[in-house]
C-alpha positions in Angstrom: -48.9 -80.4 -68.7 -52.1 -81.3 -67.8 -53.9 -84.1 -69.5 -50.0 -84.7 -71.1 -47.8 -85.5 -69.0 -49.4 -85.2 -65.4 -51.8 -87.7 -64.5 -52.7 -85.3 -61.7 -55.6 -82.4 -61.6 -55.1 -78.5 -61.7 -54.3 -77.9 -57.8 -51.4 -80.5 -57.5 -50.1 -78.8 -60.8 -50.6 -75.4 -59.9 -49.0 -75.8 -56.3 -46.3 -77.6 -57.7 -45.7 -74.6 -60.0 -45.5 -71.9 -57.3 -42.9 -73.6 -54.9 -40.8 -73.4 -58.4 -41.9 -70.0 -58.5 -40.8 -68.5 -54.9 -37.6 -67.1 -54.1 -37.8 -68.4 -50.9 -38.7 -71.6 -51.1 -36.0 -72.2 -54.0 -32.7 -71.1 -54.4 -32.7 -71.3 -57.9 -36.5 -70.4 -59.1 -37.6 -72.5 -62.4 -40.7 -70.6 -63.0 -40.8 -66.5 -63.2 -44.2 -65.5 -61.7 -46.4 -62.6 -62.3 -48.9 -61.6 -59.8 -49.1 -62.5 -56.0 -47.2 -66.4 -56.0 -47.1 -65.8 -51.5 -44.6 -65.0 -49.3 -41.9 -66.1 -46.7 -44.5 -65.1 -43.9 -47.2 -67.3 -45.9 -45.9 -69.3 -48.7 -49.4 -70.6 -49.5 -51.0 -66.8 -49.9 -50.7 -67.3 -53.2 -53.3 -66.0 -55.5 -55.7 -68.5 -57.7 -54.0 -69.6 -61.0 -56.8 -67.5 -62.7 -55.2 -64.2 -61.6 -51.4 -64.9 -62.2 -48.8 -65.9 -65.3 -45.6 -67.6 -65.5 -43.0 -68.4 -67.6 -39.8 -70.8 -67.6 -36.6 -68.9 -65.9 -33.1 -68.6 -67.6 -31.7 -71.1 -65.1 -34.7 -73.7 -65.9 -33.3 -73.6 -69.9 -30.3 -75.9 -68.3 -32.7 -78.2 -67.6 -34.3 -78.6 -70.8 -31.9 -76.5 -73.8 -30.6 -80.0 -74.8 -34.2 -82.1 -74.4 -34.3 -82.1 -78.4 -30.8 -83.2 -79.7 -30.3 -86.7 -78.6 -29.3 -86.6 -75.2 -31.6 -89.1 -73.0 -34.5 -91.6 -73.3 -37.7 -91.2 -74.3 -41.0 -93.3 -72.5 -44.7 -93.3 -73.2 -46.7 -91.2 -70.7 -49.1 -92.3 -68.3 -51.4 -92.9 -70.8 -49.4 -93.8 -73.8 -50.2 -90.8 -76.1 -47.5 -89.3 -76.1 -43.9 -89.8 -75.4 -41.8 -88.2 -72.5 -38.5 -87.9 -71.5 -37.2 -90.3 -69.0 -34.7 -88.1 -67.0 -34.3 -84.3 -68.1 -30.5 -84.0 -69.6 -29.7 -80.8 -66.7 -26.4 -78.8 -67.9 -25.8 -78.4 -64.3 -26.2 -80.5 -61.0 -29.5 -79.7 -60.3 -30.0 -81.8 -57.2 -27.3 -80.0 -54.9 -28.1 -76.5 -56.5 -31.8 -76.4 -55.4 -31.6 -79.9 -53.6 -34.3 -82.2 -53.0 -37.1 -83.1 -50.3 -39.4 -85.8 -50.4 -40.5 -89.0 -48.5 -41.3 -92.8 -50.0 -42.1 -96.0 -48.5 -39.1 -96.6 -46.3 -36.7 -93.6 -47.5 -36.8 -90.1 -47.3 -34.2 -87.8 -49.0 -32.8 -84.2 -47.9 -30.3 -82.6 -49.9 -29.3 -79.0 -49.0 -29.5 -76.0 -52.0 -25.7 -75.3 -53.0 -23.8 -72.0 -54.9 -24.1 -72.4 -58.3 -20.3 -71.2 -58.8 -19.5 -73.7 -55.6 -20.9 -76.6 -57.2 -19.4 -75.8 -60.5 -16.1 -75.5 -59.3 -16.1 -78.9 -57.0 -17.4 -80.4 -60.1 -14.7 -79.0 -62.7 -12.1 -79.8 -59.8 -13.1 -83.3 -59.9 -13.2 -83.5 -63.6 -9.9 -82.7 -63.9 -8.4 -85.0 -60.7 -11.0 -88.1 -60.5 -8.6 -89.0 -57.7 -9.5 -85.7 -55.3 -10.5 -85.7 -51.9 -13.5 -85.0 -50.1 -11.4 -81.8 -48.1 -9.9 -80.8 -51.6 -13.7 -80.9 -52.8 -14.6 -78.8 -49.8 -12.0 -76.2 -50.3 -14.3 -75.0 -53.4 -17.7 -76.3 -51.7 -17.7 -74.9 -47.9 -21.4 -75.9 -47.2 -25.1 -75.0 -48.7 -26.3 -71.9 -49.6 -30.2 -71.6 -48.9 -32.5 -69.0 -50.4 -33.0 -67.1 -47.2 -29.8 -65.0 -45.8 -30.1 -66.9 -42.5 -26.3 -67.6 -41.2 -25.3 -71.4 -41.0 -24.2 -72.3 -37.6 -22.6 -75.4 -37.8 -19.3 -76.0 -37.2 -17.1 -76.8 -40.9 -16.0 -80.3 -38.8 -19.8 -81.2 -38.7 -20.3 -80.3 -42.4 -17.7 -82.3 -43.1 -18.9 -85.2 -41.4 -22.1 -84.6 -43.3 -21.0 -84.5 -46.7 -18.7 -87.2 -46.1 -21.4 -89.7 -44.2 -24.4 -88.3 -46.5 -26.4 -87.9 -43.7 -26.7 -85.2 -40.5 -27.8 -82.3 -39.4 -27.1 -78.2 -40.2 -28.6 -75.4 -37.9 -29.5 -71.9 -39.1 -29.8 -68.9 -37.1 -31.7 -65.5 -37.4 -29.6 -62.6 -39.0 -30.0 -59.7 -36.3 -28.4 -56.1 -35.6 -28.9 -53.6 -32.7 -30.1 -50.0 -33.3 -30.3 -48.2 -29.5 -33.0 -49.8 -27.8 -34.2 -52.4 -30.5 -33.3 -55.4 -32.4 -34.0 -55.6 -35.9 -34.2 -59.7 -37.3 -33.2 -59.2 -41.4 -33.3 -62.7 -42.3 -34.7 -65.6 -40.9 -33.9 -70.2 -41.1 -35.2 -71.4 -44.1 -39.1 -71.8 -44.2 -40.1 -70.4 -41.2 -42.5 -68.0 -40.8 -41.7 -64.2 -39.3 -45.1 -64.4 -37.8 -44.7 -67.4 -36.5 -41.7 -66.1 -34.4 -43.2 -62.9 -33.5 -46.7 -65.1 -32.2 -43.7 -67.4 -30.3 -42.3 -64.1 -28.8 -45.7 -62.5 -28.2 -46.7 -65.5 -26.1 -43.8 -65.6 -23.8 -44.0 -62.3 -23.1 -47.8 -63.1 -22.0 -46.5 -65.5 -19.6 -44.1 -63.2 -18.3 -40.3 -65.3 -19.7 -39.3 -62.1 -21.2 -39.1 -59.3 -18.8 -36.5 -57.7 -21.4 -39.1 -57.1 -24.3 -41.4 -53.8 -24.3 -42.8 -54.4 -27.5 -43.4 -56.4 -31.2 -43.4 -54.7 -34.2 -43.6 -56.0 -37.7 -42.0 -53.4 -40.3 -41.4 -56.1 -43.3 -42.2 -54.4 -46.6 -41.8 -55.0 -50.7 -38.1 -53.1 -49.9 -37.2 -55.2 -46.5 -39.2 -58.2 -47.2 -38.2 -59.0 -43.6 -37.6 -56.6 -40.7 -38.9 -58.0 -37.4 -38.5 -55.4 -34.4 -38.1 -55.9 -30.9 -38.4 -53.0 -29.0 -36.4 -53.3 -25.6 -37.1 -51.8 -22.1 -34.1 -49.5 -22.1 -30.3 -49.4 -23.3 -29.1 -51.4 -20.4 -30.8 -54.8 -21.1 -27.9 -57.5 -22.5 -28.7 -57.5 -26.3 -26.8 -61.3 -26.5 -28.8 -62.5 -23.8 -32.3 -61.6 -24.8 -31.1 -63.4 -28.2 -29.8 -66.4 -27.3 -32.9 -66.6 -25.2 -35.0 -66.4 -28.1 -32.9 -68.3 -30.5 -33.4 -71.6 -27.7 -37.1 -71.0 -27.3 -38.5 -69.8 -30.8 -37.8 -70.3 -34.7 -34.8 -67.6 -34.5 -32.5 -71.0 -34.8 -33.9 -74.2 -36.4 -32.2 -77.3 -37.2 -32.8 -78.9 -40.4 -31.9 -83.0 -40.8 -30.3 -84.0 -44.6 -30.3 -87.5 -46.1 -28.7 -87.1 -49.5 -30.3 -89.9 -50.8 -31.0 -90.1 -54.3 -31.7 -92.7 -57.3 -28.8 -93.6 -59.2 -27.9 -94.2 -63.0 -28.7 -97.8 -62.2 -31.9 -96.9 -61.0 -31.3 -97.9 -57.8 -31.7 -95.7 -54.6 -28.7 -95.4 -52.0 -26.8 -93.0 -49.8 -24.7 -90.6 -51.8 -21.6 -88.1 -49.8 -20.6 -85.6 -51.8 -17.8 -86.9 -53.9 -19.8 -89.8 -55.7 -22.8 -87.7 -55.9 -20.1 -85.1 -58.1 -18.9 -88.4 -59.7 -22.4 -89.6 -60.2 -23.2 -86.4 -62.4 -20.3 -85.7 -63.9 -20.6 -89.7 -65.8 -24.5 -88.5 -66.6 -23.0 -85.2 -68.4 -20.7 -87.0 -70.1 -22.8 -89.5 -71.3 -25.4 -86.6 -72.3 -22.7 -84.4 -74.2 -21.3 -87.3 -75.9 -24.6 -87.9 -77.2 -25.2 -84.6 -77.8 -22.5 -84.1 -80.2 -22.7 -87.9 -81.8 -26.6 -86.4 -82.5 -25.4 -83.0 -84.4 -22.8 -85.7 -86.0 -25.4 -87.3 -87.9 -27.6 -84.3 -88.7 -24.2 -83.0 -90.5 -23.4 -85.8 -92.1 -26.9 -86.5 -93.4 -26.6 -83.0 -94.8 -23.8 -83.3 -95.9 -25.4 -86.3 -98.1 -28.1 -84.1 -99.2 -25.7 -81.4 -99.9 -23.8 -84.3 -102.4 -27.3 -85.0 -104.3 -27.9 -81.1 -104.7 -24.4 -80.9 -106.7 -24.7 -84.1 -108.5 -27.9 -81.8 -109.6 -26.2 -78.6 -110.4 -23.2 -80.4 -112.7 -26.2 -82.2 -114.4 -28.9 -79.7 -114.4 -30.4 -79.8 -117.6 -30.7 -83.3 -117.6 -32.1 -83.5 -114.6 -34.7 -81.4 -115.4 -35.2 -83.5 -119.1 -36.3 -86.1 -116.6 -37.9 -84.6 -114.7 -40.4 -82.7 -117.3 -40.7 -86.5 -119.2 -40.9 -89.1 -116.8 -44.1 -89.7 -115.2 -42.3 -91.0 -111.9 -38.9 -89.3 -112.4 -37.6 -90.4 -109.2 -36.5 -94.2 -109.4 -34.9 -92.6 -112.8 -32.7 -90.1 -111.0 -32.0 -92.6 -109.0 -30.7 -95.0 -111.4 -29.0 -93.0 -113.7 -27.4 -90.2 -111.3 -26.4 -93.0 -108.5 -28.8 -91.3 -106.1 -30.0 -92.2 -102.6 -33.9 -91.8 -102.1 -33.7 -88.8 -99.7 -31.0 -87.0 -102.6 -34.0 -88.0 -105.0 -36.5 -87.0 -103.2 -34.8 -83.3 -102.2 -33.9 -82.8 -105.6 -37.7 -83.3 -106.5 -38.7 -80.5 -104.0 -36.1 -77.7 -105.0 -37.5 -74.8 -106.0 -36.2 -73.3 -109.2 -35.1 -70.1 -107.9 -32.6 -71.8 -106.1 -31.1 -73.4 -109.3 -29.2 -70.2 -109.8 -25.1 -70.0 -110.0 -25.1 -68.3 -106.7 -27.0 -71.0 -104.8 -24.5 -73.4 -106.0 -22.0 -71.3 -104.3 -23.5 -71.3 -100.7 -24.0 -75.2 -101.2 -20.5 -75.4 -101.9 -19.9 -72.7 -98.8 -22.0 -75.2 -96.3 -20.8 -78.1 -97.7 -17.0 -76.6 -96.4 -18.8 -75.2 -93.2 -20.3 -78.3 -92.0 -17.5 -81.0 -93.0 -15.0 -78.6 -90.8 -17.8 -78.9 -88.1 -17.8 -82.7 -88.5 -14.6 -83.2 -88.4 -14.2 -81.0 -85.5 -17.0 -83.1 -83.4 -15.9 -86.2 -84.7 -12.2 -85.4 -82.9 -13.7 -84.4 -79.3 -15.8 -87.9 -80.2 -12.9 -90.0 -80.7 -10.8 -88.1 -77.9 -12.0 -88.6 -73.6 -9.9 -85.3 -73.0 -11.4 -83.1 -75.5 -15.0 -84.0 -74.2 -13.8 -83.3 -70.9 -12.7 -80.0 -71.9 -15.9 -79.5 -73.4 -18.3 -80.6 -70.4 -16.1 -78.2 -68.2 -16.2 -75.1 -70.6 -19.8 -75.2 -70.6 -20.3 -76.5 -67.1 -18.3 -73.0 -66.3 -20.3 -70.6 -68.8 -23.6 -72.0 -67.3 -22.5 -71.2 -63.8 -21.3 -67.6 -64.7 -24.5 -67.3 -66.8 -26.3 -68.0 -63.9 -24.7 -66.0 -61.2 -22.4 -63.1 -61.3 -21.6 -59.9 -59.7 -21.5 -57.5 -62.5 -22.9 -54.5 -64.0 -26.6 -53.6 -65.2 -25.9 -54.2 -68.9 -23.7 -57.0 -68.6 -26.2 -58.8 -65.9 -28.8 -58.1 -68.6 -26.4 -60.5 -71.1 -26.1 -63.0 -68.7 -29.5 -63.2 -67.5 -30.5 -63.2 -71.1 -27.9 -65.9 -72.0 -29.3 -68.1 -74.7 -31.6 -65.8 -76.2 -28.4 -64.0 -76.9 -27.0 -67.1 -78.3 -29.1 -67.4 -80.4 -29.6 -63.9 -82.2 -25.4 -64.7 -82.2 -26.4 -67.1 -84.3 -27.8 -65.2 -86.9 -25.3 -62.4 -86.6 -22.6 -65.2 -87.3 -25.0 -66.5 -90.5 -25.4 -63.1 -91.5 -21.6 -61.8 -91.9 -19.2 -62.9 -94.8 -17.5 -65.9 -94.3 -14.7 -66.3 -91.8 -15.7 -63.0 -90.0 -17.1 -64.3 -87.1 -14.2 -66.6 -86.1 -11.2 -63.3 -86.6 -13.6 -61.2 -84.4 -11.2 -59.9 -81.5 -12.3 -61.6 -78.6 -12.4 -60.1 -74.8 -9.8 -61.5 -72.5 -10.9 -60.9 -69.5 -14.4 -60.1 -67.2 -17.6 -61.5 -67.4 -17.7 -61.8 -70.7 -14.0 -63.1 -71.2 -14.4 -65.2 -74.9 -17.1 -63.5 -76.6 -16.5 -61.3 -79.5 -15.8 -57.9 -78.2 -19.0 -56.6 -80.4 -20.7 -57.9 -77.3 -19.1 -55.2 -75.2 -20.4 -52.6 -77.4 -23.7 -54.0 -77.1 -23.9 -54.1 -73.1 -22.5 -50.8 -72.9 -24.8 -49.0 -75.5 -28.1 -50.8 -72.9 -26.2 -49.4 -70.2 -26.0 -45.6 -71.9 -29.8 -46.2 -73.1 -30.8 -46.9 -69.3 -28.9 -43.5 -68.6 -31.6 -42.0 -71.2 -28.8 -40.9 -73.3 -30.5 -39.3 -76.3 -30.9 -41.9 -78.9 -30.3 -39.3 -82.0 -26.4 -39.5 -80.3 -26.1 -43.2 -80.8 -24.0 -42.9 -84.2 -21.6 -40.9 -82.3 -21.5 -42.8 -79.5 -20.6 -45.7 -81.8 -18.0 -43.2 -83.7 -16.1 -43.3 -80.1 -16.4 -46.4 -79.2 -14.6 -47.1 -82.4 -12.4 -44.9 -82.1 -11.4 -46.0 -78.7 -11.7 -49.9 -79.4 -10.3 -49.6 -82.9 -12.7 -51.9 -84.1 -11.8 -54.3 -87.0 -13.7 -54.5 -90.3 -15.5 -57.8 -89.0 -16.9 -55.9 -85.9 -17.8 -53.2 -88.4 -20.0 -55.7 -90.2 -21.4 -56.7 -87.0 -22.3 -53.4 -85.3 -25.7 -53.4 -87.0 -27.1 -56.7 -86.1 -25.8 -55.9 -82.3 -26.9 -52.5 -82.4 -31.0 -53.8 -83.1 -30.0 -56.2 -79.9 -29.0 -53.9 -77.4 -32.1 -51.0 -78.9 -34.8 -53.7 -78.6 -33.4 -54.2 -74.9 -33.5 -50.3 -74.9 -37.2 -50.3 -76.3 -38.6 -52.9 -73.3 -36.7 -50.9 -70.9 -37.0 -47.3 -71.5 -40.0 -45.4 -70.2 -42.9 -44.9 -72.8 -42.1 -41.2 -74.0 -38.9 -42.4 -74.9 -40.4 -45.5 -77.1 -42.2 -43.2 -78.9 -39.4 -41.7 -80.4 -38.7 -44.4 -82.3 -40.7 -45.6 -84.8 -40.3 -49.3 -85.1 -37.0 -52.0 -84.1 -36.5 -51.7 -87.6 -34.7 -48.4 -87.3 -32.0 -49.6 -85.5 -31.1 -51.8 -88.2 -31.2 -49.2 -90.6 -29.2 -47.0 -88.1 -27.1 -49.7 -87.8 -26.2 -50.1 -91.4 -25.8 -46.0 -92.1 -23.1 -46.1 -89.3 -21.5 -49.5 -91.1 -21.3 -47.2 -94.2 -19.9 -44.2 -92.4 -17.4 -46.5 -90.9 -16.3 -48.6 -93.6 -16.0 -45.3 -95.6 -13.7 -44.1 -93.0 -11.8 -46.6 -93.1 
């Protein structure tokens, strides 16, 4: 970043990195931190940049997975070295989920974080009835969702008002309980510091406004990152009273303004409510995913053209290669006398012989099938408003589940890993015979509702491994899941390729006498492909 694309120096980086980095600061962290990045009490404890490491987060991938294929502008940076995207193409609303702060010359904007699953279900809603209403948009949209646990006071007539107008104000309280004689705080508003609160508390009880309180105690730990205690004079004190009290007179209850201004696709700045900052988005994903697709449209046709020049050279091969071996420029020739474009010439030119064999001629033929399906395929949801629609809001909803879902360890593990997965999927799909992949049974319901139900034995065999089931057991373990499942022949095929996924998840997770028990990643495959051979032998 630096010297690229930030005309800034190393601090304004570096602090711009941990507020992406702390929980607490945003709802949806870009950047996963290793090391001491601060804390609620402090946010700017942080260590120096010399002592930590990062890395992008799953959710920041939805800002950037698409960056490469098409989908937006590209600038000059501030010094004109290199080129830089204009707007990132986000997969999902990016400005409600971990909303925005910020002041210019004249404006200042404060957006609220949203739910992920909220957003993405106001946003489908609206895809599907342009003409909805701001209360049908609130039925799936109640109000924000900060990082902290702090409860949201404001009435749901207010927060209508708010995202209706663009502009007002939401007030946050303290989460508290009572245990005998003391009151434990849980959670506190967004940004505000616990010992901030207990210095507020601490100084009216110096000037004697708190004739309830005996003493401050400060129990937060790595398990209760906050658990402020207020130790009472006896049982008989009013608990509500000594807390409303303190939620008028210290940072208990806070009230935070929002402004939901924002810059729009005309580049210019205005006052959004919540429906035409949906509608605003939902035209921007469009626009990317119709680029999107028209950008894999012409990577698959110009293969496709390649593809052509490749089997004009396999039904002509020895005279291509006459040509070739006595011409001193052979490729104007092949041009001329095959009908060839210059990138077929100039492909043919850089094939390597091993791949003039009767079996690569085949797989062209294969990929040739493959991709013109494909084409034809994109070029349909192109040509059609309601199939891209449909597309937008399938992938608008696997994003949001991706992101957040109440599931078990193994299947948490998927979806935190989501497009990781998606890709070694990629290369399971490559990797089986053709047409396999597409009659794989698929789940029908649960997290995973869609996805081959080879996925299933994958999350479940991570979630025996984390049980330290013996991994000697794991071809029997397969045995009944197949017996259970009844897997089909394509599954078969696919059980070794998702069998190294969920061992190398195994590997990182399981303790280091267990690791050693295995000799290398590559076992599982060839695990993997003795229980295919058991399997298809049974069959």
């Amino acid at each position: 970043v630096l010297g690229k694309f930030h005309p800034h120096g190393d601090s304004a980086c570096y602090e711009a990195m941990v507020l992406m980095a702390q929980p607490f600061s945003f709802r949806y962290p870009l950047i996963e931190g290793q090391g001491n990045w601060g804390s609620q009490d402090d946010p700017r404890s942080f260590a120096a940049m010399r002592y930590t490491e990062a890395r992008l987060t799953a959710f920041a991938r939805t800002l950037l997975s698409e960056l490469g294929q098409g989908t937006v502008e590209w600038m000059p940076n501030f010094d004109g070295t290199l080129d830089e995207p204009k707007i990132l193409p986000s997969r999902l609303p990016h400005v409600l989920l971990n909303g925005a702060s910020g002041i210019a010359v004249g404006l200042a904007t404060d957006i609220p974080p949203h739910n992920v699953r909220e957003v993405a279900a106001a946003a489908v809603h609206l895809l599907e009835n342009p003409k909805a209403s701001l209360d049908e948009l609130l039925e799936h949209l109640p109000g924000p969702d900060l990082p902290t646990e702090a409860e949201i006071i404001t009435p749901r007539e207010e927060l209508a008002e708010i995202y209706e107008t663009g502009h007002g104000s939401l007030r946050l309280r303290a989460a508290w309980e009572s245990e005998g004689e003391e009151i434990v705080v849980t959670a506190l508003p967004y940004q505000v510091s616990g010992s901030k609160v207990l210095a507020q508390i601490a100084g009216q009880m110096e000037a004697k406004k708190l004739p309830w309180v005996e003493d401050l105690r400060d129990e937060s730990d790595h398990e209760n990152p906050i658990r402020l205690v207020i130790s009472l004079r006896s049982n008989r004190v009013p608990v509500d009273k000594v807390m409303s009290h303190l939620f008028a007179t210290t940072d208990l209850e806070r009230t935070y303004r929002v402004n939901m201004n924002a810059i729009g696709l005309d580049g210019r700045p205005r006052r959004f409510n919540l429906r035409d900052l949906l509608a605003e988005w939902l035209g921007f994903r469009l626009e990317t995913g119709r680029r999107r697709l028209q950008w894999r449209v012409d990577k698959v046709t110009a293969r496709l053209h390649i593809l052509e020049g490749f089997r004009v050279a396999y039904l002509n091969i020895d005279e291509v290669i006459q040509i070739i071996r006595e011409e001193e420029e052979p490729k104007p020739v092949l041009m001329e006398r095959f009908d060839l474009s210059d990138a077929q010439a100039e492909a043919i030119l850089e094939l390597k012989l091993r791949h003039l064999s009767r079996l690569e001629e085949i797989k062209i033929r294969g990929e040739q099938d493959e991709l013109m399906q494909e084409r034809d395929e994109l070029e349909q949801t192109l040509g059609s408003k309601r199939r891209l629609r449909t597309r937008v809001k399938q992938e608008l909803l696997a994003d949001a589940v991706a992101r957040q879902v109440e599931v078990g360890p193994a299947a948490a593990w998927f979806l935190d890993n989501y497009y990781v997965v998606q890709e070694h999927m990629r290369e399971v799909r490559e990797s089986l015979p053709r047409g396999y992949y597409q009659e794989l049974p698929r789940l029908s319901s649960g997290p995973l509702a869609g996805y081959p139900r080879v996925y299933e034995l994958a999350t479940t065999l991570i979630s025996h491994t984390e049980a330290r089931v013996d991994l000697d057991n794991v071809e029997t373990f397969v045995r009944a899941f197949q017996q259970e499942r009844s897997l089909s022949i394509g599954e078969l095929w696919a059980i070794p390729a998702m069998l190294r996924l969920a061992l190398i998840e195994s590997v990182r997770r399981m303790t280091l006498r267990t690791v050693e028990r295995l000799a290398d990643v590559e076992n599982a495959d060839r695990r993997g492909a003795s229980i295919l051979a058991a399997q298809e032998e049974d069959i």
